[in-house]
C-alpha positions in Angstrom: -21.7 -9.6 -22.1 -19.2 -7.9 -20.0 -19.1 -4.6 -20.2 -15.1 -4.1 -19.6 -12.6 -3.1 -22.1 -10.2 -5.7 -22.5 -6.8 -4.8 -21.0 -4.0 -5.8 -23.7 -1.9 -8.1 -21.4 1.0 -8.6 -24.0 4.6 -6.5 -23.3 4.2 -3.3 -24.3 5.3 -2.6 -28.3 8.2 -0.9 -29.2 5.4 2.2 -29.3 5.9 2.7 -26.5 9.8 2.6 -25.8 10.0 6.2 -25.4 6.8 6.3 -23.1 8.0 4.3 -20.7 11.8 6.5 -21.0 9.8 9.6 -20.0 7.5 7.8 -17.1 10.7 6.4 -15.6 12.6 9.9 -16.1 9.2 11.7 -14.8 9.4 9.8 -11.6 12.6 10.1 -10.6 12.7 13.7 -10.8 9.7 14.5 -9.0 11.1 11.9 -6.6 7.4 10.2 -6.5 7.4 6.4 -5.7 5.7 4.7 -8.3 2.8 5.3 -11.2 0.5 3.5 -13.2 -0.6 4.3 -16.4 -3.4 3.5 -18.7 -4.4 4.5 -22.8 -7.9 3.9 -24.2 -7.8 3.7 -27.6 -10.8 3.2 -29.1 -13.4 1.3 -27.6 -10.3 -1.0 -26.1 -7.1 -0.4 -23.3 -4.4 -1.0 -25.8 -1.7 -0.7 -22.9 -1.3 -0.9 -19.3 1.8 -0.8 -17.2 2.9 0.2 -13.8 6.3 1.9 -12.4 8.4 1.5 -9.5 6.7 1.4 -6.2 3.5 1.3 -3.9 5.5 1.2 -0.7 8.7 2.5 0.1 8.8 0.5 3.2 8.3 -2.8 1.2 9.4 -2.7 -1.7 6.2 -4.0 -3.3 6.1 -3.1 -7.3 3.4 -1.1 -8.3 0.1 -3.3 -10.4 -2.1 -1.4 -13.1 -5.1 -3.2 -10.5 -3.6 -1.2 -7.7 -6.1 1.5 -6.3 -4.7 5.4 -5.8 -6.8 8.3 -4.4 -7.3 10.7 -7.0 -7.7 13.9 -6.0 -9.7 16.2 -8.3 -9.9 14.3 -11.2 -12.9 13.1 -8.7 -14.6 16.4 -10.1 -15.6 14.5 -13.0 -17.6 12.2 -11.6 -19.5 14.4 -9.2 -20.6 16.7 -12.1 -21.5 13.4 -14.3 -23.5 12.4 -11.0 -25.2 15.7 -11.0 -25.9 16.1 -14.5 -27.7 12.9 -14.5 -29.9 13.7 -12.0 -30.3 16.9 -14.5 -31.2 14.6 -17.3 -33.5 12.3 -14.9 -35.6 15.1 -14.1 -34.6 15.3 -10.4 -33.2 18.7 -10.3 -32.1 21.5 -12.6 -29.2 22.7 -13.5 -30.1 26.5 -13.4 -33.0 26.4 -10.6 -31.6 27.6 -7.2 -30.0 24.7 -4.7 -32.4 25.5 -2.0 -35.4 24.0 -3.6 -33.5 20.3 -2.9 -30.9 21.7 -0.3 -32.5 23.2 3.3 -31.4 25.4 5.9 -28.9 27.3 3.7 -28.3 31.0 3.5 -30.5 32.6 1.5 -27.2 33.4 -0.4 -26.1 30.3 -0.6 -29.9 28.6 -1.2 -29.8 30.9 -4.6 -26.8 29.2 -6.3 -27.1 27.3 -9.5 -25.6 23.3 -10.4 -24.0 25.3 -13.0 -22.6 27.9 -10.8 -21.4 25.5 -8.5 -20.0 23.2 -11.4 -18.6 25.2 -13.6 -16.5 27.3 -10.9 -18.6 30.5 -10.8 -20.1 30.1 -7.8 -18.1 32.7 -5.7 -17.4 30.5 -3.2 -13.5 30.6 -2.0 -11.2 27.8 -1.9 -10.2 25.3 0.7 -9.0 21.9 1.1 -8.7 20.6 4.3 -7.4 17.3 3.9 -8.0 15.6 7.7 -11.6 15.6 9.1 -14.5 13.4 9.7 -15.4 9.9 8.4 -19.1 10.0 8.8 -21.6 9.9 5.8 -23.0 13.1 8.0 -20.0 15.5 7.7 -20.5 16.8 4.8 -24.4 18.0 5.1 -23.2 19.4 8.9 -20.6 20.8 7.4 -22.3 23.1 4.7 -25.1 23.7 7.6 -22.5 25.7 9.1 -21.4 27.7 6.2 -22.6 31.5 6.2 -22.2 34.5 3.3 -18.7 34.4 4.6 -17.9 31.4 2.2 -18.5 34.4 -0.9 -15.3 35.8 -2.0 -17.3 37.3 -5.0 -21.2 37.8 -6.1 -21.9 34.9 -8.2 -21.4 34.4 -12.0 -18.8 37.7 -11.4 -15.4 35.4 -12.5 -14.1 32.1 -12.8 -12.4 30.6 -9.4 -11.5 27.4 -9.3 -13.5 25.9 -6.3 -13.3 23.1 -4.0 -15.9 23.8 -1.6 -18.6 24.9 -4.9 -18.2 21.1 -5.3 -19.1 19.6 -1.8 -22.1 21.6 -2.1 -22.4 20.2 -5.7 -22.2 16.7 -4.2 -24.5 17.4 -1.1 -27.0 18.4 -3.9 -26.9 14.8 -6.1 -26.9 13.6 -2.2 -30.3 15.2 -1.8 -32.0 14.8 -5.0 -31.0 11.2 -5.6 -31.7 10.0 -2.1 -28.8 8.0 -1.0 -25.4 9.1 0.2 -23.3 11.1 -1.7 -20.3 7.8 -2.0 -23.7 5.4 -2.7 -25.3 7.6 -5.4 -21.9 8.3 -7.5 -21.7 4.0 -6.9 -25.2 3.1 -8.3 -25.2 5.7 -10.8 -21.7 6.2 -12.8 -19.8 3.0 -10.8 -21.9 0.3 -11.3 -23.0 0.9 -14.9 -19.6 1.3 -16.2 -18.1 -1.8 -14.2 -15.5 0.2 -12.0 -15.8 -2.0 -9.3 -12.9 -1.2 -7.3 -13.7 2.2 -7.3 -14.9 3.8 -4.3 -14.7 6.8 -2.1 -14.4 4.8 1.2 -11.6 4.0 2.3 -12.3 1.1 4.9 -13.6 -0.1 1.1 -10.6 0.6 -0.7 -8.2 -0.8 2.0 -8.9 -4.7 1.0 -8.0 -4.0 -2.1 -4.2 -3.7 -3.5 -3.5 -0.1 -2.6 -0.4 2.4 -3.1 0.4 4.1 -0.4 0.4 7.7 -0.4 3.7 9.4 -0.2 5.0 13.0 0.6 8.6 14.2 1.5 9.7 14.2 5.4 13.4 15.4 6.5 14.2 15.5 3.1 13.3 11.4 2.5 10.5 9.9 0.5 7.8 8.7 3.1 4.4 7.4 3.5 1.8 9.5 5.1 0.9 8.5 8.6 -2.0 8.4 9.3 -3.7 8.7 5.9 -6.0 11.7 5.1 -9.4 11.2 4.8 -12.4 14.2 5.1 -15.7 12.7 4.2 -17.2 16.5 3.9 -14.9 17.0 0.9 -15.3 13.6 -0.9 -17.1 15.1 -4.0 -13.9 17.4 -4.7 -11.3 14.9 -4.7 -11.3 11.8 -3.0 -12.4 8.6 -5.2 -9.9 5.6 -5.1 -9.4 4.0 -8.2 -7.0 2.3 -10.2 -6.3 2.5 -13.9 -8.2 -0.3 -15.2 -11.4 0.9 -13.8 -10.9 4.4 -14.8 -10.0 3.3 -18.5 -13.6 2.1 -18.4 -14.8 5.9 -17.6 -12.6 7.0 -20.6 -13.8 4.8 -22.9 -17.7 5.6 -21.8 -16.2 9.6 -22.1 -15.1 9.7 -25.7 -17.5 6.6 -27.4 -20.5 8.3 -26.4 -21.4 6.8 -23.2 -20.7 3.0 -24.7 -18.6 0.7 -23.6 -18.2 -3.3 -24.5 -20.5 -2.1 -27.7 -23.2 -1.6 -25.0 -24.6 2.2 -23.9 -24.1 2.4 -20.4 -24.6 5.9 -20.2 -26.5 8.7 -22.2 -23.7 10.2 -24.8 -26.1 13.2 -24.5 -24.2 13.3 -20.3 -20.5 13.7 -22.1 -21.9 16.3 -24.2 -23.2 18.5 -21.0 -20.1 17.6 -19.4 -17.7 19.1 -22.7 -19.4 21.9 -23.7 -17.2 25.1 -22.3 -19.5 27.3 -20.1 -16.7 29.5 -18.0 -13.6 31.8 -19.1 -10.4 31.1 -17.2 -9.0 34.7 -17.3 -6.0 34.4 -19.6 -6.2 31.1 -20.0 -7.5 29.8 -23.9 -8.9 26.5 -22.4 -12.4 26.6 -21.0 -13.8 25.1 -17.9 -17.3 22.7 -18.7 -18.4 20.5 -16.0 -15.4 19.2 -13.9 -13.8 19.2 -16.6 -11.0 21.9 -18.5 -11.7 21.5 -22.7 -9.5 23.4 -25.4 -7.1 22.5 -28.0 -3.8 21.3 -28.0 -1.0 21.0 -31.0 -4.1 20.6 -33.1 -6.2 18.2 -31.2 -9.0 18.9 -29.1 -8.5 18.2 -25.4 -10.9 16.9 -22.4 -8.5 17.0 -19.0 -8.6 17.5 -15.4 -5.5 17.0 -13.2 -5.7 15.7 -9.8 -3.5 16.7 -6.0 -4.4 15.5 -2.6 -2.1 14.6 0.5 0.0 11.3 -1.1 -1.2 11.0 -4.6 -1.5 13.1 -7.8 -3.4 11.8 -11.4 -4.2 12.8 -14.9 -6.7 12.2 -17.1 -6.5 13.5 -20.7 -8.7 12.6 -23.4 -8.7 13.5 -27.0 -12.3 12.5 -27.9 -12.1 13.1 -31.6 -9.2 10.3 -32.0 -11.4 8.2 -28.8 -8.2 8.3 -26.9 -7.7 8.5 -23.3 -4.8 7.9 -21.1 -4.9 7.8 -17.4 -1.6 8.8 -14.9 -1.8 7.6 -11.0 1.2 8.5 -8.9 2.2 7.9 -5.6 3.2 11.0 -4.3 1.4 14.0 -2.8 0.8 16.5 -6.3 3.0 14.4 -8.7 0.1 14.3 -12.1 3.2 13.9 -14.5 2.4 15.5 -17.5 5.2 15.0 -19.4 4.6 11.1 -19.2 0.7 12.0 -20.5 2.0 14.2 -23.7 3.9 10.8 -24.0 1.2 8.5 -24.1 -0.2 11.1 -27.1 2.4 11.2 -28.5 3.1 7.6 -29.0 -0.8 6.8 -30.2 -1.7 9.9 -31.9 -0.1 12.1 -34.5 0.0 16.1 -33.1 1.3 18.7 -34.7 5.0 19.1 -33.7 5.2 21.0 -30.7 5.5 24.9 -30.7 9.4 26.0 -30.7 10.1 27.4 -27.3 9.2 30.9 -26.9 11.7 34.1 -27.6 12.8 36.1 -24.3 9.2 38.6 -23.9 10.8 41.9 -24.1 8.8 43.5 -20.9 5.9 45.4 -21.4 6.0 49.4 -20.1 3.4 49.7 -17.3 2.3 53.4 -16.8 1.6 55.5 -13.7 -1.9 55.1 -14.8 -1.7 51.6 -15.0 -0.2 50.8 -11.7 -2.6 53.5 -9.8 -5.6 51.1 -10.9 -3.3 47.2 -10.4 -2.4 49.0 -6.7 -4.5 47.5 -4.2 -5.6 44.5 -1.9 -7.1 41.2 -3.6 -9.1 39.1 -1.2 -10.0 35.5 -0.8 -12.1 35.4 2.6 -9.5 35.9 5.0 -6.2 35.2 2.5 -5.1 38.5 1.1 -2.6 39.7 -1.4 -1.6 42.9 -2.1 0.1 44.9 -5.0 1.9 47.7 -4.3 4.4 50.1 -6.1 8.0 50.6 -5.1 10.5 52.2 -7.0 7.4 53.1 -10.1 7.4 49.2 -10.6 5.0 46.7 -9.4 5.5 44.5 -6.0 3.3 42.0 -5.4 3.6 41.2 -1.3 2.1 37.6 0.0 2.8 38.1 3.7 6.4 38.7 4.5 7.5 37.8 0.9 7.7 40.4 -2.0 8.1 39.9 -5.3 9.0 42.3 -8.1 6.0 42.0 -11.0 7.1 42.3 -14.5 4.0 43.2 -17.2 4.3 40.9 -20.2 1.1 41.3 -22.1 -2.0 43.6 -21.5 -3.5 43.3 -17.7 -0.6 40.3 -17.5 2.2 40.1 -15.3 4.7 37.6 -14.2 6.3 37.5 -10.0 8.3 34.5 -8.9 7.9 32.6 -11.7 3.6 32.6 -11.2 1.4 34.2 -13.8 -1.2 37.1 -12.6 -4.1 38.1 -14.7 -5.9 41.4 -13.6 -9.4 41.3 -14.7 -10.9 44.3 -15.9 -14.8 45.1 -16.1 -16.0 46.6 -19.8 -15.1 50.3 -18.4 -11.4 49.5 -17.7 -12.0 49.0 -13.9 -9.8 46.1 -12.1 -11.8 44.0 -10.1 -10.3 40.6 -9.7 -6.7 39.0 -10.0 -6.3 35.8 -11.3 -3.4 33.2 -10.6 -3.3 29.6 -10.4 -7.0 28.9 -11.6 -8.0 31.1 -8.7 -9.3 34.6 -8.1 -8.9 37.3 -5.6 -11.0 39.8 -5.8 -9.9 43.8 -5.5 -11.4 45.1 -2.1 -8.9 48.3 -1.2 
């Protein structure tokens, strides 16, 4: 029996008239190429399309077979690869690295899988996008890591990671015996019948591929030469296209089944779902590489993905076993609004909230800004908040930008949202913007 959804290969139904409106509106103002788009709904694809191009050069129109890298979306995977070892009884979860993982820090040696999974690790961010193409880079890599990858102790704050998750995929390298790209193959790949997916790209290139795109001189253009890093595969680098990744989505919200056969454990989606980290001021949770919450009534499973060329979007709504899947073509471009779409054409939310009242600013004391004032670090990136004027400035180099508080230990500058975070005794030790901390060191 095969184990693939069937793809619905009929013109799309009127359902999906307005879909297709937003995805063609969606791409033409973020000025990305093309997209393909996939819903699961079900334990079936119930609609596959793709829009405008994979090559500006040529012209050629974009296929739903057509592979795109998808930047962390790839986080999935790695912390499905990981937890199965979990559930295989090759490593725990909460022992320390080092028992599978040698020549580390002792530091480093005494992180967790979950730490490093659920973005608690105190590691900083990075994400070099050019590097080596050698199965090797990533282990020699970490080898030269010291206690200056710690922005924070760990477990102190959420902070969204890229680096937590090479070492995350160094560790399923090391437990499961293979190479990181063979073990996520034989283990998630292979069982669910993804079999264009892969995360090397002298693989990927003899299949139909989109070209990844960026803006140069003002001009849509493909990215010469393409980026590749091997050391930070497990973070965000899996080629796919939307038909193999429907079969992941379908696996993700039917328990593990897929073609009325189990292919994986439904136990794995549970570990993967289950919220184990506060994003300050956020309501969503982060589980393993994965964001859960609710949304207009329905609960939500997402991760959103950006790399050099190519963006993607995966939101699933496992109680309704719907999925859809968004690839574009351009460097960061996940389109959301096409996603909330695809929901919106398949499933019945609650009507969306009415658009929020002017916030009448919120009076921020001497007090206050005496205990906000300071330097936030992240390794060697810095920010600092200052006061000018008995307001709040928040400087990022040579740029300042006036901070207005909107809710308790919130703040709006240049459009961004800053969370301070405050231990039980009032004390500021972290600030938190886009999924990232910094933490206070002046």
């Amino acid at each position: 029996m095969s184990l693939a959804p069937q793809a619905q290969q009929a013109p799309a139904p009127a359902t999906f008239t307005a879909l297709e409106a937003v995805a063609r509106q969606e791409l033409a103002q973020t000025q990305a190429p093309g997209a393909a788009i996939a819903i699961v709904h079900g334990d079936r694809v119930i609609y596959t399309r793709g829009f405008g191009v994979a090559n500006v050069e040529t012209g050629e129109a974009i296929r739903p077979e057509m592979l795109f890298r998808l930047g962390s979306t790839t986080k999935m995977f790695t912390a499905a690869a990981v937890v199965l070892l979990a559930e295989q009884g090759k490593l725990s979860l909460t022992d320390p690295i080092g028992k599978h993982i040698k020549g580390l820090t002792p530091k480093l040696s005494a992180l967790t899988a979950h730490q490093l999974l659920s973005h608690t690790s105190g590691i900083l961010d990075e994400a070099p996008m050019f590097g080596s193409h050698d199965d090797e880079a990533m282990r020699e890599e970490i080898a030269s890591w010291t206690d200056a990858k710690f922005f924070a102790e760990p477990g102190a704050v959420y902070s969204y990671s890229n680096p937590a998750y090479w070492l995350a995929g160094l560790l399923a390298e090391t437990a499961g015996g293979q190479p990181f790209a063979d073990q996520v193959a034989t283990s998630l790949f292979a069982p669910l019948g993804m079999a264009r997916s892969t995360f090397r790209p002298t693989l990927a290139m003899t299949y139909p591929l989109a070209q990844g795109h960026d803006l140069a001189d003002g001009k849509v253009a493909i990215i010469r030469p393409a980026a590749n890093n091997s050391a930070s595969w497990p973070a965000g680098s899996i080629f796919s296209n939307v038909m193999d990744l429907s079969r992941w989505v379908t696996a993700f919200v039917n328990g593990g089944q897929v073609g009325g056969e189990q292919v994986l454990p439904a136990s794995l989606f549970t570990q993967l779902t289950t919220p184990r980290s506060t994003i300050p001021g956020v309501a969503n949770r982060y589980g393993y590489g994965v964001q859960v919450g609710t949304w207009r009534g329905l609960d939500v499973v997402e991760h959103t993905g950006s790399r050099a060329g190519y963006g993607s979007y995966i939101r699933m709504v496992p109680s309704q076993k719907f999925g859809v899947v968004v690839l574009a073509n351009r460097t960061g471009v996940t389109m959301p609004r096409t996603a909330t779409a695809a929901i919106e054409a398949v499933l019945n939310p609650a009507p969306a909230p009415a658009a929020p009242a002017a916030r009448t600013p919120v009076a921020t004391t001497d007090a206050d800004r005496a205990r906000y004032r300071g330097t936030y670090s992240q390794g060697a990136r810095q920010m600092v908040v200052d006061v000018k004027a008995d307001a709040l400035v928040l400087r990022q180099g040579t740029r300042e930008t006036p901070m207005e508080q909107v809710e308790p230990h919130v703040f709006t500058a240049g459009g961004a949202r800053y969370v301070f975070v405050v231990n039980d005794a009032g004390v500021v030790q972290f600030l938190h913007s886009g999924s990232r901390s910094w933490r206070k060191v002046q």
